[in-house]
C-alpha positions as CSV (number, residue, x, y, z in Angstrom):
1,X,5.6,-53.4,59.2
2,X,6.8,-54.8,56.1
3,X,3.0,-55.0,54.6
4,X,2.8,-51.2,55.7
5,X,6.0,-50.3,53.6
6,X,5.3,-52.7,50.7
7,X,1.7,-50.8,50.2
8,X,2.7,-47.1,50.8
9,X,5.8,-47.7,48.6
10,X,3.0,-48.3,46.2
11,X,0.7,-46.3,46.8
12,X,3.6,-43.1,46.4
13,X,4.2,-45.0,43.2
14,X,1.0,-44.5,42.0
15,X,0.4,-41.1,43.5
16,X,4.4,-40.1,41.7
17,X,3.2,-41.0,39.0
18,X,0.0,-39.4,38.3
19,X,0.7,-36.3,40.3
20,X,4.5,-35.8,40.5
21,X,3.8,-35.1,44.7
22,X,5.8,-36.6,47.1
23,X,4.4,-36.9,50.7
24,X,5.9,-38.1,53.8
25,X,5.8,-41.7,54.8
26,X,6.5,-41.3,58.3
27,X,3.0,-40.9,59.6
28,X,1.3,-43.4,56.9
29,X,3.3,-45.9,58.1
30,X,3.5,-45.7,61.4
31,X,-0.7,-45.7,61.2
32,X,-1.2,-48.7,59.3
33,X,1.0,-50.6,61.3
34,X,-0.5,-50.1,64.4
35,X,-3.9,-50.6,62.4
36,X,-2.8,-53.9,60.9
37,X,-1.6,-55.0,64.4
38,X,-4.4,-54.2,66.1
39,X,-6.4,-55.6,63.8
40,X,-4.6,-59.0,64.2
41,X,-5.1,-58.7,68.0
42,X,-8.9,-58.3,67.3
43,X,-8.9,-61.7,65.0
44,X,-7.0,-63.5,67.4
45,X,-9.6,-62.0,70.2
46,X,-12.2,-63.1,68.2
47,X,-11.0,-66.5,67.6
48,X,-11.5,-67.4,70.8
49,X,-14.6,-66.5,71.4
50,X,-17.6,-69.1,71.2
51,X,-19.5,-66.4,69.3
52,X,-20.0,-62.5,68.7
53,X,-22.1,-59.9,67.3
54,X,-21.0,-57.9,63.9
55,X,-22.6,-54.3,63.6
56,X,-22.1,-51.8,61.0
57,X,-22.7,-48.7,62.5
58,X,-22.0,-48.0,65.7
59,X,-23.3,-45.0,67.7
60,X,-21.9,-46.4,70.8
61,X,-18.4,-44.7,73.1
62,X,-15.6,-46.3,71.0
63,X,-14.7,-47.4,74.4
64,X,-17.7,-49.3,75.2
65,X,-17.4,-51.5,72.1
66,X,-17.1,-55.1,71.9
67,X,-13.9,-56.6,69.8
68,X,-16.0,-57.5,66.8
69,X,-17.5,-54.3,67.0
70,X,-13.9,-52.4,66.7
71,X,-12.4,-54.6,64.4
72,X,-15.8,-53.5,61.7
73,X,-14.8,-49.7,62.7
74,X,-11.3,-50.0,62.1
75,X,-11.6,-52.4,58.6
76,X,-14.0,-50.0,57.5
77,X,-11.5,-47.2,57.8
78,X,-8.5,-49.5,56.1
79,X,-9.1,-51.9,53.4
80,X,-5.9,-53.2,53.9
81,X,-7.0,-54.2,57.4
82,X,-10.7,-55.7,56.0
83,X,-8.5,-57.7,53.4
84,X,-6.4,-59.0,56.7
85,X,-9.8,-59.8,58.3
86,X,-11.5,-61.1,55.8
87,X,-8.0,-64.0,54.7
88,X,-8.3,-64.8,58.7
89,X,-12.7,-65.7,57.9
90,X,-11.7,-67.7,54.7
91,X,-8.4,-69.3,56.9
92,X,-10.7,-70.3,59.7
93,X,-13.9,-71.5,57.9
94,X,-11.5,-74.3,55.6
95,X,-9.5,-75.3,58.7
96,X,-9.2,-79.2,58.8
97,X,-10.8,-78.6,63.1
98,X,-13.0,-76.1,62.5
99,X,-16.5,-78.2,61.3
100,X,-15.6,-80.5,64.1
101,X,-15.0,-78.1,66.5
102,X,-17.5,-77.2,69.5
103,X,-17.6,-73.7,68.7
104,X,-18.9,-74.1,65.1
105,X,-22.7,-73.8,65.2
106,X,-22.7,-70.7,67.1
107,X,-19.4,-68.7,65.8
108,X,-20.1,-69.6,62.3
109,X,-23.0,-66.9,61.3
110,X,-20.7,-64.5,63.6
111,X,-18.0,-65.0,60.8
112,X,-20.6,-64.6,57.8
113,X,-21.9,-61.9,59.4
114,X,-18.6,-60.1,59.7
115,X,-17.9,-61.0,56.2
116,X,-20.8,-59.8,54.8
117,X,-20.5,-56.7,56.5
118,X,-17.1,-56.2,55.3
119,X,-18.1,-56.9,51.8
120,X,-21.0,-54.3,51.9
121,X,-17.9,-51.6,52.6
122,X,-15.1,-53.0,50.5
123,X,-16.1,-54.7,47.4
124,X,-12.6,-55.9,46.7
125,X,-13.2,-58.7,49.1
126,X,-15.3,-60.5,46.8
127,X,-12.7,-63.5,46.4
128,X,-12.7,-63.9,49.9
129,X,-16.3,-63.6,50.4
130,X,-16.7,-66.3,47.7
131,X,-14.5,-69.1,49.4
132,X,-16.3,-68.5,52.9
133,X,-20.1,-69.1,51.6
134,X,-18.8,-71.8,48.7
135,X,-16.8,-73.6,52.0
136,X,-19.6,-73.8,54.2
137,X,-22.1,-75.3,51.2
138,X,-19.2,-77.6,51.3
139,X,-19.1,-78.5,55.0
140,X,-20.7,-81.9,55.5
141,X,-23.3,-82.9,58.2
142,X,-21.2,-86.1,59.4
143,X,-18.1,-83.9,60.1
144,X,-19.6,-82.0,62.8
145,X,-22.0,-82.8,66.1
146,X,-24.4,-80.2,64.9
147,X,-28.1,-80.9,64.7
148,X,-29.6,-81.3,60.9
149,X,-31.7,-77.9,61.6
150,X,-28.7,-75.8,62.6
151,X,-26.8,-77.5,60.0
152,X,-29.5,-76.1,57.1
153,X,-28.9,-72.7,58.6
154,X,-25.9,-72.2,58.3
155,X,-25.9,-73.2,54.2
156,X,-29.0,-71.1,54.0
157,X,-26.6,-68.2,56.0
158,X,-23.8,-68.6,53.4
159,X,-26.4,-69.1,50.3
160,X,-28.1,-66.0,51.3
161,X,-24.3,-64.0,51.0
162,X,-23.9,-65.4,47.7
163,X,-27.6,-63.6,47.0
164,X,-25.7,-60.3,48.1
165,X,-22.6,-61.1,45.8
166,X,-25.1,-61.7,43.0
167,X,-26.9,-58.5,43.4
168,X,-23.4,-56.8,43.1
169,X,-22.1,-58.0,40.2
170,X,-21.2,-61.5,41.2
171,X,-24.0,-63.4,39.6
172,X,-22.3,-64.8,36.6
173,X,-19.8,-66.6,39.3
174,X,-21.8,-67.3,41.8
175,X,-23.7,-69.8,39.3
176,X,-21.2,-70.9,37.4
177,X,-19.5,-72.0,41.2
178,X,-23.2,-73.5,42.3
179,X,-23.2,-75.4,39.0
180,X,-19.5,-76.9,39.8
181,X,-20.7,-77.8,43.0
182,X,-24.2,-79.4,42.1
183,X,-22.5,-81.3,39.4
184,X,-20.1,-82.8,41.6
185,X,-20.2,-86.9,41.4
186,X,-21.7,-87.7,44.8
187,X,-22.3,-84.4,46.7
188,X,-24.4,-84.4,49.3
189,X,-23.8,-81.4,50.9
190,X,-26.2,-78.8,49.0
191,X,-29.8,-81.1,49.1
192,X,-32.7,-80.2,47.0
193,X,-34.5,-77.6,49.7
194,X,-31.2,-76.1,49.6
195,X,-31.2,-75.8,46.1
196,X,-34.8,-74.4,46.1
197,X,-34.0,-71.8,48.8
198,X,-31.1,-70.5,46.9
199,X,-33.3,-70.0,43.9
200,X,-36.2,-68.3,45.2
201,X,-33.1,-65.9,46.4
202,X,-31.9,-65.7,43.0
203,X,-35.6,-65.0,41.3
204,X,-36.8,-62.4,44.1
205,X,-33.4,-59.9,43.2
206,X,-33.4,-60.3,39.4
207,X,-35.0,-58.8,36.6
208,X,-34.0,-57.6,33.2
209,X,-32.5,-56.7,31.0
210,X,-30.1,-59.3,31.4
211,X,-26.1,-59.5,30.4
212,X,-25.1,-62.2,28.0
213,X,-22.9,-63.8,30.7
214,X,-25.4,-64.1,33.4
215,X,-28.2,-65.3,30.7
216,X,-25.4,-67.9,30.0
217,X,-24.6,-68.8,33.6
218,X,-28.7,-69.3,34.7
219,X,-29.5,-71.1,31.7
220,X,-26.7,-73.8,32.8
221,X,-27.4,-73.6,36.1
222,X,-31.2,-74.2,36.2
223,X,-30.5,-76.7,32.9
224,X,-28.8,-79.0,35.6
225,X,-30.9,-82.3,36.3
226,X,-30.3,-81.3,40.3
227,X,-32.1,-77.9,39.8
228,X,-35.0,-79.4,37.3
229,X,-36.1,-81.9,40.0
230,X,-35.8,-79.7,43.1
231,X,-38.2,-76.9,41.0
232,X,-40.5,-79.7,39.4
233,X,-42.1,-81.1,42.5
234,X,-45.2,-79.5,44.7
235,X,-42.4,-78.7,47.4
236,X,-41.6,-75.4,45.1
237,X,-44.4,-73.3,46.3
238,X,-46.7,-71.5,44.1
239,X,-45.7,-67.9,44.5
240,X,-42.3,-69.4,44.0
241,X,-43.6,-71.0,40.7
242,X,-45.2,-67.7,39.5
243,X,-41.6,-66.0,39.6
244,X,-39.7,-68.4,37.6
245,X,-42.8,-67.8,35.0
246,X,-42.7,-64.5,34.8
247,X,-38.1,-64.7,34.4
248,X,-38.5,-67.7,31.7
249,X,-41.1,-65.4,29.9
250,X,-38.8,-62.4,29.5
251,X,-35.7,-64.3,29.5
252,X,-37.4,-66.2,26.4
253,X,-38.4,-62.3,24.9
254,X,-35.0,-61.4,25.5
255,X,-33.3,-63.6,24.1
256,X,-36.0,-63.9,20.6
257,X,-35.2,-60.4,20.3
258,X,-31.7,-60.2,20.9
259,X,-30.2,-63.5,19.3
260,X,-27.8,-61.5,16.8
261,X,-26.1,-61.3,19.9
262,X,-25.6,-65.0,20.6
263,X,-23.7,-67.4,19.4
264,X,-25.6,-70.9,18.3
265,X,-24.2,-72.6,21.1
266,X,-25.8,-70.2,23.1
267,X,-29.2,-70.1,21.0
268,X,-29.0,-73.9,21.9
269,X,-28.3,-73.8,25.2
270,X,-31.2,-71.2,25.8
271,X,-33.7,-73.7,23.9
272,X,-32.9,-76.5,25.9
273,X,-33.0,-74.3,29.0
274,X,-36.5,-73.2,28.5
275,X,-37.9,-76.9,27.3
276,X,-37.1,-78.0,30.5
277,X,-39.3,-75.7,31.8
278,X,-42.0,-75.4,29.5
279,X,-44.6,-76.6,31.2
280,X,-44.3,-73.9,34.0
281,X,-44.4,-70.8,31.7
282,X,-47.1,-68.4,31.8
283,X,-48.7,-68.1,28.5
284,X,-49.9,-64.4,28.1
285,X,-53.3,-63.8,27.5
């Protein structure tokens, strides 16, 4: 109840403000309590649960749906409530129990899932979003019972919503975050298939022109001794290969043709960048 005041005493603010209306609270309130409590329930309902199954749309009698099911419906109608939903994902997924627990291969791609699906609807969740993949890349093999296989797919799972927060904006970020992580003295978590995986993601959703800040954050990611020798080796298939020709190539046009927009550090870092790579550019004929 206190959340539901706190945000409709700012919302009138806002509204006050811009319009000079006044509206009545009474029903507002009441409304998003009962939607932020039942929304808890649903979590908590969840929670329990050794797995569940997230739709979108649902065509099915409200009635008939599961709790996962009703808990999408009713975030999608309140952000407030996806917000709620989407601290109790990043809560659960960085719990000191949860890797270890017996539930965790089979809820965990429920819970990415539900986040992603909540992201696609409310792109203010972003943060949130963020912490769940970024925790699971972090989540090591000898904390949990889980077999190597399942263990892969789960990173892939989370690497593969970091793809959709890249496509939306996120991409600067998302590899400046994967860098962090790769750079890390000793990590283990995030192996070189991984690393390949993630950037045959990366090279099948982009193409330019390119922004100065995500030309900044690829050219340090891929720069990174982890990435050169995960893409230098036969186990980065051909078609793969091909791709990261045709990017270097316009990323190298690009940034010929555009460098009264850098900065020399960045004119360096881009030279460096492509050196490492030279070798797998496609010379036009």
């Amino acid at each position: 109840m206190i959340i539901a005041y706190s945000v409709i005493a700012a919302e009138d603010e806002i509204t006050s403000e811009n319009t000079g209306d006044e509206r009545d609270q009474t029903t507002d309130r009441l409304t998003l309590t009962q939607n932020l409590v039942d929304g808890s329930n649903l979590c908590q309902e969840l929670e329990n649960m050794v797995s569940f199954i997230v739709k979108q749309d649902s065509t099915t009698n409200k009635a008939q749906l599961s709790s996962a099911e009703r808990l999408v419906v009713l975030a999608a109608s309140s952000s407030l409530v996806a917000h709620g939903v989407a601290m109790w994902a990043r809560n659960m997924v960085t719990g000191n129990d949860f890797v270890s627990s017996g539930t965790y291969a089979t809820v965990s791609p429920s819970i990415m899932s539900l986040v992603r699906v909540l992201y696609s609807i409310h792109k203010s969740l972003r943060d949130d979003a963020l912490e769940v993949a970024f925790s699971f890349l972090s989540h090591s093999k000898i904390d949990s019972d889980v077999s190597y296989q399942s263990h892969q797919k789960l990173k892939e799972q989370s690497l593969r919503l970091l793809i959709v927060l890249s496509v939306n904006g996120e991409a600067p970020t998302v590899l400046l975050r994967m860098t962090r992580l790769l750079e890390q003295s000793g990590s283990t978590t995030v192996d070189s298939s991984l690393i390949r995986y993630f950037i045959s993601g990366v090279l099948g959703v982009t193409q330019g022109p390119f922004s100065i800040s995500f030309m900044r954050s690829l050219a340090t990611f891929l720069k990174i001794p982890a990435c050169v020798d995960a893409l230098k080796t036969s186990y980065f298939e051909a078609r793969e290969q091909a791709k990261l020709s045709a990017l270097l190539k316009e990323f190298k046009q690009e940034a010929d043709s555009e460098k009264a927009r850098f900065n020399p550090e960045d004119i360096e870092l881009f030279q460096s960048f492509l050196s490492n790579y030279a070798s797998a550019v496609i010379q036009s004929k």
